[in-house]
N, C-alpha and C positions, 0 to 999 in steps of 0.2 A: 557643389559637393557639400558643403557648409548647411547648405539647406537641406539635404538628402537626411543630415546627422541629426538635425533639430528634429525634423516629419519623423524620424526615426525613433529616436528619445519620445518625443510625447504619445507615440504608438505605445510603446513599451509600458509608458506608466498607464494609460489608460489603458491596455489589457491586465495591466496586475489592479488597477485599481474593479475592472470589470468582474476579472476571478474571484475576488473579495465581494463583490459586492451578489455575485453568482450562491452564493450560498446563502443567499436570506431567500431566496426563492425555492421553496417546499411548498410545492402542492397543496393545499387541502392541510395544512397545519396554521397550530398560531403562532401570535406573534412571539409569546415564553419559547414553543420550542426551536422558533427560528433563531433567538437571540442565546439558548446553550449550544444550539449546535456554531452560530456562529464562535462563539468561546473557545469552545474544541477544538476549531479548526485555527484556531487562531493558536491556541496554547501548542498544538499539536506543531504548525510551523515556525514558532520561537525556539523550538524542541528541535530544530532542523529536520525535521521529518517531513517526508512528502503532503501535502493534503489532501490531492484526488482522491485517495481513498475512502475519505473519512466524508469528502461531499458526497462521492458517488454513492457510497450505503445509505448517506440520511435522504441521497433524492431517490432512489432503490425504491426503501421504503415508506417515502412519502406517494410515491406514485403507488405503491399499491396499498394505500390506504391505511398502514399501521400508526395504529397511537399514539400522539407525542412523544410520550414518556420512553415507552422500546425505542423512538426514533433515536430518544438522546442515548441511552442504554447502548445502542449500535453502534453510534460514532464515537462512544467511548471504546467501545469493544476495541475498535478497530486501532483507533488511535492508540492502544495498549498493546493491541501485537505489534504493530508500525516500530515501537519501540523497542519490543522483546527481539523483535528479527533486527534493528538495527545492531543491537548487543549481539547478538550470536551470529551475524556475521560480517562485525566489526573484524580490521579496523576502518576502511576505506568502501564500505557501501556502496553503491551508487542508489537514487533513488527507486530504480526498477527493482534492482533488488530486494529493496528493504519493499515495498509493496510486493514485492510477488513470496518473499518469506512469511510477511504478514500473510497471506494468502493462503500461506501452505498451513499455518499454523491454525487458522479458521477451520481447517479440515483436519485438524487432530494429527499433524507433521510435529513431533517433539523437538524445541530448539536445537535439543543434543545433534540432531539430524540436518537440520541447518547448519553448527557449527563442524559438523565433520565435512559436509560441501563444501563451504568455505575452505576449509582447512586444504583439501584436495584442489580446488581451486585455483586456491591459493588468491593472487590478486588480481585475477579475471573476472570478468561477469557471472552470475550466477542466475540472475532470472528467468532465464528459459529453462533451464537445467530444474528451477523450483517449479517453473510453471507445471512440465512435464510430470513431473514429481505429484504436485497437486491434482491434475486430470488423473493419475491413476490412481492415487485414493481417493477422488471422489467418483470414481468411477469402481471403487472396491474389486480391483486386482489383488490377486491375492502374493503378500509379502515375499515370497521366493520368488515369484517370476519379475519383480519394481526390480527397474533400475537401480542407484544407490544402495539397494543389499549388500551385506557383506563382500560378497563371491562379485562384487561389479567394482569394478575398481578408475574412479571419476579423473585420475590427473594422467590418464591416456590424452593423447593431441586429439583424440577423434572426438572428444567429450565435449 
């Protein structure tokens, strides 16, 4: 049993040390902008914020080929909303949330609309509810017939 606990422990660190180490690997980029995105990500999880986000953009667009510089541009992007959705649908987050608010916020979802989810919410989950949200505007349905309009009312049990 004792031994199960140690294989276990040293698993654990050498996957957080792997995830870390997983973002210096961008494609087709140098070493400058491996070393601000690694910053990013780094600043962005001191920040309690999720990181996946902010790798998954900078290897996005490193696989298809965009320019250092928007690479870093991107992972700030992101890491900005990360933060904007953590605040507006404070106070207890969970990380899918705060990624999938960042999310909605990527497609022109105003926080205000985040924090009225929340609010109906209340202290439930909220990212599928944002996912949803985000497929229909970026899918440009048009505002009367989205869910969370006005006339749709989110703190039903069927929500």
């Amino acid at each position: 049993m004792r031994a199960r606990l140690v294989v276990s422990a040293m698993l654990t660190t050498i996957a957080g040390r792997l995830s870390a180490q997983d973002v210096l690997t961008l494609p087709g980029t140098d070493r400058e902008t491996v070393t601000l995105v690694a910053q990013i990500v780094t600043s962005t999880g001191e920040r309690g914020l999720p990181t996946d986000p902010v790798i998954g953009e900078a290897r996005f667009a490193a696989l298809n080929g965009v320019p250092g510089p928007r690479i870093v541009i991107a992972a700030r992007s992101v890491a900005e909303r990360l933060g904007i959705a953590r605040d507006a649908l404070a106070p207890q987050p969970t990380p899918s949330d705060i990624a999938a608010g960042a999310e909605a916020l990527k497609y022109g979802v105003p926080a205000k609309t985040l924090e009225r989810i929340r609010a109906a919410r209340r202290d439930r989950p909220v990212a599928v509810h944002l996912g949803v949200l985000t497929q229909l505007v970026s899918s440009h349905v048009p505002t009367s017939v989205r869910p969370f309009s006005d006339r749709w009312d989110c703190r039903r049990p069927a929500c």
